[in-house]
DOMI-669634 format. One record per residue (C-alpha): residue in one letter; x, z, y. Coordinates in steps of 0.05 Angstrom, whole numbers, padded with zeros to 5 digits, always signed. Layout:
AXZY ...
REM end
This chain:
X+00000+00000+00000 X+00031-00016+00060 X+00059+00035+00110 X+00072+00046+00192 X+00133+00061+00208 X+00115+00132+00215 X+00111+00130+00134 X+00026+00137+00139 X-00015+00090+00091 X-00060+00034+00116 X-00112+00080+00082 X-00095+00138+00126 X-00097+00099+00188 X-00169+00068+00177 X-00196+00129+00160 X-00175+00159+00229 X-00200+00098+00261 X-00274+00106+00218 X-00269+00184+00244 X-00266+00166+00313 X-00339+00159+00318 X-00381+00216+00317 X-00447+00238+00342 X-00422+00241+00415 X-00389+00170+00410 X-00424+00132+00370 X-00400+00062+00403 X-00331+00056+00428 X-00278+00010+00465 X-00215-00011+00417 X-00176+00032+00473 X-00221+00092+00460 X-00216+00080+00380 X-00134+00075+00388 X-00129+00142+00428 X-00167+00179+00388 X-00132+00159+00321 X-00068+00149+00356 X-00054+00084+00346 X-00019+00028+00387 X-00074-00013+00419 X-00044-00077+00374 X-00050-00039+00316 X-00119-00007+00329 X-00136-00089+00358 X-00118-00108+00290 X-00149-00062+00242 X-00214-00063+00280 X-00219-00133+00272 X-00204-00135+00192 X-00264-00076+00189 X-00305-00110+00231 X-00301-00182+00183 X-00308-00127+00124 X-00363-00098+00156 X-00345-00027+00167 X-00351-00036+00233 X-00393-00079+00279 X-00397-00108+00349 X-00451-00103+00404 X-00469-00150+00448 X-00416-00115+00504 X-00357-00126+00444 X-00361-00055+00441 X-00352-00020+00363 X-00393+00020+00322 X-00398+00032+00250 X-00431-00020+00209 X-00481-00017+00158 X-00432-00027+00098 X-00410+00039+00102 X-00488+00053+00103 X-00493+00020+00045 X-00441+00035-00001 X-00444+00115+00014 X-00524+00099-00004 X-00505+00079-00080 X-00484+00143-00114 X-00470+00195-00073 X-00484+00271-00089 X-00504+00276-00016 X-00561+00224-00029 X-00598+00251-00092 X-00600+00328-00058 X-00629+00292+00006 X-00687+00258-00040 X-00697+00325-00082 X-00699+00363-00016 X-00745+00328+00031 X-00809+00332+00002 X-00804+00406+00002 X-00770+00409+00073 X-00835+00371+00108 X-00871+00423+00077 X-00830+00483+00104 X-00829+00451+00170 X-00916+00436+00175 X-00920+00515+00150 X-00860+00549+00191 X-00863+00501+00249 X-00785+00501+00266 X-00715+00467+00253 X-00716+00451+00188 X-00638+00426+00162 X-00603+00418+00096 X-00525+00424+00091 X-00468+00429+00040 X-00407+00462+00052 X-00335+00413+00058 X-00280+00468+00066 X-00284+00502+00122 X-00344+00461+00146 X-00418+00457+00146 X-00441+00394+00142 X-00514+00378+00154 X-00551+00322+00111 X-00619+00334+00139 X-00647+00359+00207 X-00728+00354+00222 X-00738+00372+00291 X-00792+00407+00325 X-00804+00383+00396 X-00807+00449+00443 X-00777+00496+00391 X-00712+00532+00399 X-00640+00503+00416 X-00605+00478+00360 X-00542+00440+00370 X-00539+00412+00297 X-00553+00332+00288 X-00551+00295+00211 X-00480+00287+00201 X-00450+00341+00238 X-00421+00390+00231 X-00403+00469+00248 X-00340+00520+00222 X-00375+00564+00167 X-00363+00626+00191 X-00418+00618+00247 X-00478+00586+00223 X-00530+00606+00175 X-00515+00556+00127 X-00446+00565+00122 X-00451+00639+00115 X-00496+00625+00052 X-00448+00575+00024 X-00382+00611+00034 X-00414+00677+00005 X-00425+00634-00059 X-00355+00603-00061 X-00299+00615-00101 X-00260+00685-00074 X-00200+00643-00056 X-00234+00593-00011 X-00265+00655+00020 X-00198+00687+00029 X-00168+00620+00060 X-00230+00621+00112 X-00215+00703+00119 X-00136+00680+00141 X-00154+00637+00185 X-00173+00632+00261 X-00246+00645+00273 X-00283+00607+00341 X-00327+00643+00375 X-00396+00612+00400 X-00426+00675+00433 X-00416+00754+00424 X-00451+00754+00362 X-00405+00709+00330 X-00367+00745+00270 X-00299+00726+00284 X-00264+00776+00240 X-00240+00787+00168 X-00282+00849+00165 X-00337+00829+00199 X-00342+00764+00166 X-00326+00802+00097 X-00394+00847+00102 X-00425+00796+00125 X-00418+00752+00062 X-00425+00819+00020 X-00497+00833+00041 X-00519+00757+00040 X-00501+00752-00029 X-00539+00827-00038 X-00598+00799+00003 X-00600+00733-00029 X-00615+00701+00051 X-00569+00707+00121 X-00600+00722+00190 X-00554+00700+00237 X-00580+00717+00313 X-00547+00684+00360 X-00483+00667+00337 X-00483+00595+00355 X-00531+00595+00412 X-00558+00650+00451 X-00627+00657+00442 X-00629+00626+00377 X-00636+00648+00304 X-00609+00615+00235 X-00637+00639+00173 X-00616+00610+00111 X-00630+00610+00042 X-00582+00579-00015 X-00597+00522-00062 X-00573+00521-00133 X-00563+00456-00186 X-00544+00459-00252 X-00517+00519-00280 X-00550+00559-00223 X-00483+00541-00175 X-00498+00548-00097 X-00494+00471-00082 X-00528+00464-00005 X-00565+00507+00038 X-00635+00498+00066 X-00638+00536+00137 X-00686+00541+00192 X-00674+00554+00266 X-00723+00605+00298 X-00723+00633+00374 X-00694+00710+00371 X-00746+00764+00367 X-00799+00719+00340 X-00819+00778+00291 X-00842+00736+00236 X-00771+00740+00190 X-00797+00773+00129 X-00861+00716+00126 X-00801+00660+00141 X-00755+00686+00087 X-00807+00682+00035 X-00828+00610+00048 X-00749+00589+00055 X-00743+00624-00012 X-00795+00595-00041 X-00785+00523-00017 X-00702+00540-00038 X-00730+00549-00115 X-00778+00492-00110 X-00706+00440-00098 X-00665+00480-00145 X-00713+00472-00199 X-00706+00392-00184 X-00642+00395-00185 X-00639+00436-00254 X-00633+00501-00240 X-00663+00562-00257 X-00659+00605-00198 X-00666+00680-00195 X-00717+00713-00161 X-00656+00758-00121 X-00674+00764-00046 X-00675+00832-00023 X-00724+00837+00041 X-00732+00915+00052 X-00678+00919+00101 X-00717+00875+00148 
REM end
């Protein structure tokens, strides 16, 4: 495969160039593209052209770039991502008609959250997340779930390493983060109030596949002080079962609601 100079793969190169667009940027200049993946502009020139005959990428009527609908297509055929989405959705719509809120799905990549599914609620409470995005684990709902399900040493590597904090509420400490993780895997659900946006509340629930493994998370996002947790829980857990069972699971009836 051939190499820069530097000693990086063609392979390496196009993916920084694909991972310049995000939800932000979603159409970019070939000077944007090449700053962001450091690149020379001929090489970035180049490389963009070759994805955009492969369709990878695609032009707009401005000779702008954005990604093209062969990635769409080929990430469509088999991926994991895909056949949770389709087990998930029907019983997502119905947790978002009953609980009337942000209703999201997300699996955990490292130290990352990333979200599969979003359905929005028009007036409801600030929520950051979009489909494809994504947030560290240690301050979302979701992620909490997930990383109190994964293997110790993934845990411990999150544990070692620096924490971002959103607001005040954020845990952003080993021990904090530690009893955290402790009582979500006692409780069998995470409330986390306000520790992305002020004002907001994630609750989250995990989903299991075969073998009964945590494999995603199904989370809503509630304004603080709504009062109506213990009723929300329920329906999350219930709804959390319902997409486990698709998926082959057997899941435990485990969540502990007395301390709310």
């Amino acid at each position: 495969m051939a190499r820069s100079p530097s000693g990086e793969s063609l392979l390496t190169r196009v993916d920084r160039i694909l991972a310049s667009f995000g939800p932000d940027n979603p159409v970019r200049t070939v000077a944007d593209i090449a700053r962001t993946a450091e690149l020379p502009v001929a090489t970035a020139h180049r490389l963009v052209h070759e994805l955009v005959e492969l369709g990878y990428l695609e032009r707009t009527a401005t000779r702008r770039v954005r990604l093209g609908v062969r990635l769409w297509e080929l990430a469509s055929r088999g991926s994991r991502a895909l056949g949770l989405r389709e087990a998930a959705m029907p019983v997502m719509e119905d947790v978002h008609a009953v609980i009337g809120h942000h209703t999201q799905l997300a699996v955990r990549d490292g130290a990352e959250v990333l979200y599969l599914e979003r359905l929005s609620t028009r007036g409801g409470s600030r929520n950051i997340i979009q489909v494809a995005g994504r947030l560290p684990v240690h301050a979302c709902s979701s992620g909490i779930v997930l990383l109190a399900h994964a293997p110790v040493d993934e845990q411990e590597e999150v544990l070692a390493g620096t924490m971002a904090r959103y607001t005040a509420r954020t845990p952003v400490t080993p021990t904090a983060l530690r009893r955290l993780l402790a009582d979500t895997r006692r409780q069998g659900f995470v409330l986390a109030d306000a520790f992305i946006t002020e004002g907001a509340t994630g609750v989250a629930v995990p989903i299991r596949g075969p073998g009964d493994a945590v494999v995603a998370a199904l989370s809503i996002v509630v304004p603080s002080g709504s009062g109506n947790a213990p009723a929300q829980i329920s329906a999350l857990l219930a709804a959390a079962r319902a997409i486990s069972r698709a998926l082959g699971a057997h899941p435990r009836l485990d969540a502990d609601l007395t301390s709310l």
